[in-house]
N, C-alpha and C positions, 0 to 999 in steps of 0.2 A: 203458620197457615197449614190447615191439611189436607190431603187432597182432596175429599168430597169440596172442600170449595176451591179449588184449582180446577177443577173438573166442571162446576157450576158455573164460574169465572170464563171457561174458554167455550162452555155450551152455551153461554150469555153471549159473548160472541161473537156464534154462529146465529144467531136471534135477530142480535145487531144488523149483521150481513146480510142477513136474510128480509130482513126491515129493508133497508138503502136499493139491494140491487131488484128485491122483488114486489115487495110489497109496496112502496113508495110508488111506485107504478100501476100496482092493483087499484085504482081509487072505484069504487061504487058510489054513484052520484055525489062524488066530490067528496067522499067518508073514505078514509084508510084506516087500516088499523095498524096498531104495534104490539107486533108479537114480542118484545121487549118487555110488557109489564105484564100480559099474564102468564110468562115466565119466572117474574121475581113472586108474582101471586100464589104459582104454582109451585114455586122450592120455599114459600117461607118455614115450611113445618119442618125442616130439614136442618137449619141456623138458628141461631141465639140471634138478639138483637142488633148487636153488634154488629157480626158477620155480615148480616141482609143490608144494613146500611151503609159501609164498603162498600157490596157488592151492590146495588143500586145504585150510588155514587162515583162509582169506576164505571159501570155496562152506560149511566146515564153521561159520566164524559165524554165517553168514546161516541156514544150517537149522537152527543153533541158535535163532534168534531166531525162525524160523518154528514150530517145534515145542516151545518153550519147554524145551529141557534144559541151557541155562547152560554153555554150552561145551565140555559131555562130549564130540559130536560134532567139535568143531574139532580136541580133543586126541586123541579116538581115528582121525581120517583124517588128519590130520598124522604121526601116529607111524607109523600104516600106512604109507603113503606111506614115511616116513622108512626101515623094516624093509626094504620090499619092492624099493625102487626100481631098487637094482643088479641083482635076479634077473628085473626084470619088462623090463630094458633090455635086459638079456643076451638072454632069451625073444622079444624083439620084431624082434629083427636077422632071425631063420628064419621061414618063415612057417609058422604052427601050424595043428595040425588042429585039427576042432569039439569033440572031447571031452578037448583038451590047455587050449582056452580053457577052457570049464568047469572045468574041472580046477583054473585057475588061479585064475578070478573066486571059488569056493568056497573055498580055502584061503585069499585076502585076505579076503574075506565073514567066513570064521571066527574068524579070527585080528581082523578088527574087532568082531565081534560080544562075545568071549572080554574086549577090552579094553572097552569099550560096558558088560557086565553085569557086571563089576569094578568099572566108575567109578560104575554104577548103587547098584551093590549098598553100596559104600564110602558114598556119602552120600547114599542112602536118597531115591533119587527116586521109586521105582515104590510109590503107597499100596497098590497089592493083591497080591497073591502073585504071582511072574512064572516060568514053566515056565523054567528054562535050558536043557531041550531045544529047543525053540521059539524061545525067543530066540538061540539060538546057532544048531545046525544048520537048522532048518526057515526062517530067515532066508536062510541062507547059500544053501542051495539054490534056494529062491525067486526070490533076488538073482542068483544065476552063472546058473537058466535064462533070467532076461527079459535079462540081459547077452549070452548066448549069441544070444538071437533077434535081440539092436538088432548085436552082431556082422555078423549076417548080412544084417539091412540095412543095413547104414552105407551102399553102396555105390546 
C-alpha cells in the first residue's frame, strides 16, 4: 500500500465520522446525505481499480458498523464504484463545470440509493414504512449539493 491511499483510507474516515456524528442528524425533510460517497467519487481519478474497490469496501464496512446495516452499505459502494469507475476516470481527465459535477455526484447518489433500498427492502431492515422518494431522490440531491459545495472547497 502507499501512502496516497493510507491517507485517502484515514480521510475516508474522517467522512465516515463525519456521516454518524453529523450528518446523520442533519436530515432535511427526512433526506440525509453521505459524505462517504462523494468522497470515493471525488479520489476515483487518483487509484487504479483495484485500490477504490478496497477502499470502498473498508470506508463501506466501517459505516456499516457505525450505523448498524450489516454490510448493505460495503456492497452498495463497492458495486458503485465497480459500475461507475471507467465513466467517472474518463469524466475526470477534462476539467468539469459546477453543474456537470452535480450532475454526476446525483446519478452515483441515485444509482446507490436505488441499490441501498433494494438491499433494504430484500431483507427487511427499515421497521417502519420508508418513502422511496426520499430515500432515492431527496438523498441523492442532498448528497451531489453538499458534494458540489466540499467540491469547491477542496482547494
Amino acid at each position: 500500500m502507499n501512502t496516497e491511499f493510507l491517507k485517502d483510507l484515514g480521510l475516508g474516515f474522517l467522512f465516515v465520522l463525519s456521516q454518524v456524528v453529523f450528518f446523520q442528524h442533519l436530515s432535511l425533510f427526512g433526506a440525509t446525505a453521505d459524505p462517504l460517497l462523494f468522497f470515493l467519487v471525488w479520489i476515483i481519478s487518483r487509484h487504479e481499480r483495484i485500490q477504490m474497490l478496497f477502499l470502498a469496501a473498508i470506508l463501506g464496512l466501517i459505516q456499516d458498523g457505525f450505523l448498524d446495516f450489516w454490510g448493505m452499505f460495503m456492497f452498495s459502494k463497492t458495486l458503485i464504484i465497480f459500475l461507475s469507475y471507467t465513466f467517472i476516470k474518463k469524466r475526470s481527465e477534462n476539467q468539469l463545470l459546477l453543474w456537470q459535477i452535480f450532475v454526476v455526484i446525483f446519478v452515483v447518489a441515485i444509482a446507490h440509493n436505488i441499490i441501498l433500498l433494494g438491499l433494504s427492502s430484500f431483507f427487511s431492515i427499515f421497521a417502519h414504512e420508508v418513502n422511496p422518494f426520499v430515500t432515492v431522490f431527496a438523498n441523492a440531491f442532498y448528497t451531489a449539493a453538499l458534494g458540489t459545495v466540499f467540491y469547491i472547497l477542496r482547494d
